[in-house]
Backbone as a ProteinNet text record, in pm:
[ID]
protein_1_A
[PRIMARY]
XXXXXXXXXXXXXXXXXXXXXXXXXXXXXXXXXXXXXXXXXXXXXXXXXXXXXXXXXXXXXXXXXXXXXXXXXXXXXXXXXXXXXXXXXXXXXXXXXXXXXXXX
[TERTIARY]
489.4	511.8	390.9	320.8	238.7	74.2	108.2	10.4	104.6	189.8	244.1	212.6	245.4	186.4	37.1	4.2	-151	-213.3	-156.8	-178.6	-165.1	-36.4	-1.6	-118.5	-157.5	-259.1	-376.9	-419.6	-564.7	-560.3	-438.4	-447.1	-417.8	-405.9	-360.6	-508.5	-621.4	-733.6	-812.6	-778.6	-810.3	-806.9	-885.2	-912.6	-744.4	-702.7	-544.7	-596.6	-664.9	-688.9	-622.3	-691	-618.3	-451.1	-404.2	-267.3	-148.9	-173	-122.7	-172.5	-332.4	-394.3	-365.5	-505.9	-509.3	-429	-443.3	-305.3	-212.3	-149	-0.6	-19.1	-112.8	-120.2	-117.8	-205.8	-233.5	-112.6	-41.7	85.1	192.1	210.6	296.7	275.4	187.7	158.5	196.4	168.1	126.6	318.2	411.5	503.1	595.2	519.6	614.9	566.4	484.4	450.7	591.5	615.7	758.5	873.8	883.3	1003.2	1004.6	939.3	995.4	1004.5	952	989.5	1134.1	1188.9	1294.9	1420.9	1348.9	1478.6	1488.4	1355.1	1392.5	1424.2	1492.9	1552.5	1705.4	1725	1889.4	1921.2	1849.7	1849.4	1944.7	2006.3	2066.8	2001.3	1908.9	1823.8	1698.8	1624.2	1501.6	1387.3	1431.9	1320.3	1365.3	1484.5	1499.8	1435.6	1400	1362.3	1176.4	1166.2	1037.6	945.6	1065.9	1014.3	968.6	1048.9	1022.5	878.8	859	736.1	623.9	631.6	520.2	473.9	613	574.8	496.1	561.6	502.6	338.8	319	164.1	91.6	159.4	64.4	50.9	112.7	91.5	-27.1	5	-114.2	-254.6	-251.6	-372.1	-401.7	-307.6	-342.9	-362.8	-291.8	-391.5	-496.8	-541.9	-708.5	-810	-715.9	-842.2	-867.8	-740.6	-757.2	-806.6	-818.5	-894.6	-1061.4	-1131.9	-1211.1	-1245.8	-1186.9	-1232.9	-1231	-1129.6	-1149.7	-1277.3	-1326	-1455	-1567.8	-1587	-1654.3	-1706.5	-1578.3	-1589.8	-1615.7	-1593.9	-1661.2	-1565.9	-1361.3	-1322.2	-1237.2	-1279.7	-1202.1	-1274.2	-1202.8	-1261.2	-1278	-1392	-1366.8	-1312.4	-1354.4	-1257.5	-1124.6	-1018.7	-874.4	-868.9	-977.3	-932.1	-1013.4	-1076	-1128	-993	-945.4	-836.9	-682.7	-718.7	-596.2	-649.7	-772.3	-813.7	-781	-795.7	-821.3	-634	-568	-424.7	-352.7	-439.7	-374.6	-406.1	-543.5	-621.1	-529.5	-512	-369.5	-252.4	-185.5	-72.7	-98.9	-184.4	-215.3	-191.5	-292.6	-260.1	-118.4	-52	27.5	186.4	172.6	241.1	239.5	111.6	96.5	120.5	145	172.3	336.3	375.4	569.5	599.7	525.8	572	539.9	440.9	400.5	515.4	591.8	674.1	833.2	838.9	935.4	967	837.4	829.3	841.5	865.9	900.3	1002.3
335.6	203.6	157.1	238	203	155.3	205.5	67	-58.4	-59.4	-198.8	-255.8	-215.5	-306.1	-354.8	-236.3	-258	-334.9	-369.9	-511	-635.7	-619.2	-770.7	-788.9	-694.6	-704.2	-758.4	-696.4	-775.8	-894.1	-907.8	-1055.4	-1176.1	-1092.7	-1233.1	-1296.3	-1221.3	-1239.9	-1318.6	-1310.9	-1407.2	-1589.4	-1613.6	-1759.1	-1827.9	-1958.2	-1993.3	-2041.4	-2040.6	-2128.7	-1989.7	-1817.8	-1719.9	-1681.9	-1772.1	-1730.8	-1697.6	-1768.1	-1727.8	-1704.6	-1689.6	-1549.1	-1420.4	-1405.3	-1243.2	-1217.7	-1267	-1193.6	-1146	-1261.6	-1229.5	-1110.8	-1063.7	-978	-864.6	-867.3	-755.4	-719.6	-780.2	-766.8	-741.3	-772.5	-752.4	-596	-555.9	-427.6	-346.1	-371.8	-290.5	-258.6	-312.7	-332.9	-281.3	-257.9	-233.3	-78.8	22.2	117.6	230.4	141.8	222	178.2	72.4	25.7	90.9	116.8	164.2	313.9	368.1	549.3	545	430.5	458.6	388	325.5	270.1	355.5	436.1	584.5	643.6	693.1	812.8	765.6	667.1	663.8	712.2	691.6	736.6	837.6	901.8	1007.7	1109.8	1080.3	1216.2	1177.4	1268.7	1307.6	1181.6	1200.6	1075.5	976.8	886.9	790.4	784.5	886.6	895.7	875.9	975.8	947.9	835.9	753.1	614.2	511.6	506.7	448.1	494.9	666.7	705.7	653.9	659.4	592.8	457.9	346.6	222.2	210.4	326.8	324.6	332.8	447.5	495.2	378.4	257.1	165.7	100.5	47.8	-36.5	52.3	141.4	219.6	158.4	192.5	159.3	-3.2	-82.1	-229.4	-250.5	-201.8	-252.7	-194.1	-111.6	-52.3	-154.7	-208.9	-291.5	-400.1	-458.3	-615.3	-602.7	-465.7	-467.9	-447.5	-380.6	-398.7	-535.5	-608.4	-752.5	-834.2	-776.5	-904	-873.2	-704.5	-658.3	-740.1	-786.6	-809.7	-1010.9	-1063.5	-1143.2	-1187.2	-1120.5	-1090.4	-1181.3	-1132.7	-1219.6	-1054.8	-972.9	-832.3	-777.8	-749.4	-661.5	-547	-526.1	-362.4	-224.1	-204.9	-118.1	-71.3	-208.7	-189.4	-159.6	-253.9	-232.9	-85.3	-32.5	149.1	221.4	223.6	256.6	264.4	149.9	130.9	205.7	189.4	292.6	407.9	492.2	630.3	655.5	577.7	626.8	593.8	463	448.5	608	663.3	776.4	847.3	877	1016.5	999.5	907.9	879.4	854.2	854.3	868.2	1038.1	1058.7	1242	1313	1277.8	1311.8	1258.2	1149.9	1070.6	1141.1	1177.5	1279.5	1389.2	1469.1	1584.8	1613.1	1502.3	1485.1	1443.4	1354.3	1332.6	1486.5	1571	1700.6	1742.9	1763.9	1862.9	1811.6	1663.8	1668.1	1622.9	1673.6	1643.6	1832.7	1891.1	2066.9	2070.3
698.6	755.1	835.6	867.1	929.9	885.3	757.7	629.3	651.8	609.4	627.8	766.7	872	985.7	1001.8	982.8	968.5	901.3	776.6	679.1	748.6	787.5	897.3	969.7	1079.9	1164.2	1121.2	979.1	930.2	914.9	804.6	767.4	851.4	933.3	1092.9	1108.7	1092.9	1114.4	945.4	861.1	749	771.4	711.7	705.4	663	720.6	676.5	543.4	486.1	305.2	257.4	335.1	231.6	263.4	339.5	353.6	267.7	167	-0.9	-110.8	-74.3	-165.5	-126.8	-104.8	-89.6	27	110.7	277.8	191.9	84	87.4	-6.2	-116.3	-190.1	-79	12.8	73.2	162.2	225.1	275.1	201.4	63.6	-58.5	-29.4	-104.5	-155.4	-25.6	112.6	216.7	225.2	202.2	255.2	133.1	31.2	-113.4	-108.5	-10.9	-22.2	10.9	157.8	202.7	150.3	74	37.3	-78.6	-124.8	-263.1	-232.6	-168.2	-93.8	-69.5	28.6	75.7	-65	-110.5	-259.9	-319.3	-335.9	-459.9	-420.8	-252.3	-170.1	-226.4	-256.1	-259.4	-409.5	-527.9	-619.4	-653.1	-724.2	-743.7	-829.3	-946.3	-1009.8	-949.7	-964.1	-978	-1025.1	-1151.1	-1247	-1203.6	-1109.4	-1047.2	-949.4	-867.6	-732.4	-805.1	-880.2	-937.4	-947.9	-1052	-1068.9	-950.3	-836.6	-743.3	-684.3	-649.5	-602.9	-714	-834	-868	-839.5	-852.4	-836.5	-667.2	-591	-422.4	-432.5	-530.1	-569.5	-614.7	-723.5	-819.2	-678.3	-568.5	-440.5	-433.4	-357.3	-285.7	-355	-506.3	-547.3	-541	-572.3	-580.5	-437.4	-322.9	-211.2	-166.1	-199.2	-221.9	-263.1	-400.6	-472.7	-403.6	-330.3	-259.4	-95.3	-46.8	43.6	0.5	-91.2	-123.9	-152.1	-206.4	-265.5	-152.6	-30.5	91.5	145.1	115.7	200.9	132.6	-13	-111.1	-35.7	-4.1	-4.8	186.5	204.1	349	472.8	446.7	520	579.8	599	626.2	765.8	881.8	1015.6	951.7	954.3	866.7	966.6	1111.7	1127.6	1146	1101.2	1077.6	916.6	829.1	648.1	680.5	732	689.6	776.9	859.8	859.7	796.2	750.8	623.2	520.4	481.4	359.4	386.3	488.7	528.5	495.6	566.2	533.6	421.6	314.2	202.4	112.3	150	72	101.3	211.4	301.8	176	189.3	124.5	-16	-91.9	-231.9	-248.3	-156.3	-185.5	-164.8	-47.4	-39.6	-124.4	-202.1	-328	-436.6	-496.6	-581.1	-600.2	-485.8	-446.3	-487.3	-410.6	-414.2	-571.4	-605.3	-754	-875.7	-859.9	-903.9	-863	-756.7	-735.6	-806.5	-831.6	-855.7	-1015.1	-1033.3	-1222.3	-1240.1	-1165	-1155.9	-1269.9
[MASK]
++++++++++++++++++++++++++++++++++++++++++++++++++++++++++++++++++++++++++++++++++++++++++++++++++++++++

């Protein structure tokens, strides 16, 4: 959850023209990381619970790419988006890890 806040926080700082570009992408994704952890906890098998951790993982990566592109385009504080990187990276590894174990 605390990618998701941390998204809020950047994009508070974006230009208002990107308020329904990239913010909202980047807040989408930041916020679809834990939601979909906790939708696939209710799941009842495995490959249900699965499915959700991956769709948590494709976030992870799509907000990678749209913080890069806000860095690209030069509307990003970079030491909150390198902090979001550092814990989107954390939680990629540790996503992968849980989905390995539960493809067991």
């Amino acid at each position: 959850m605390d990618i998701a806040v941390n998204c809020f926080k950047l994009v508070a700082g974006f230009p208002n023209e990107q308020r329904f570009g990239i913010s909202l992408q980047i807040t989408k994704c930041g916020v679809s990381i834990p939601s979909n952890i906790a939708e696939g906890s209710s799941r009842s098998s495995e490959k249900g619970y699965a499915h959700f951790i991956e769709i948590s993982l494709g976030s992870s990566y799509e907000l990678e790419t749209q913080l890069l592109i806000a860095q690209r385009v030069g509307i990003v504080e970079p030491h909150l988006k390198k902090q979001i990187l550092t814990d989107v990276s954390e939680e990629q590894k540790m996503t992968i890890g849980f989905l390995n174990k539960l493809s067991r």
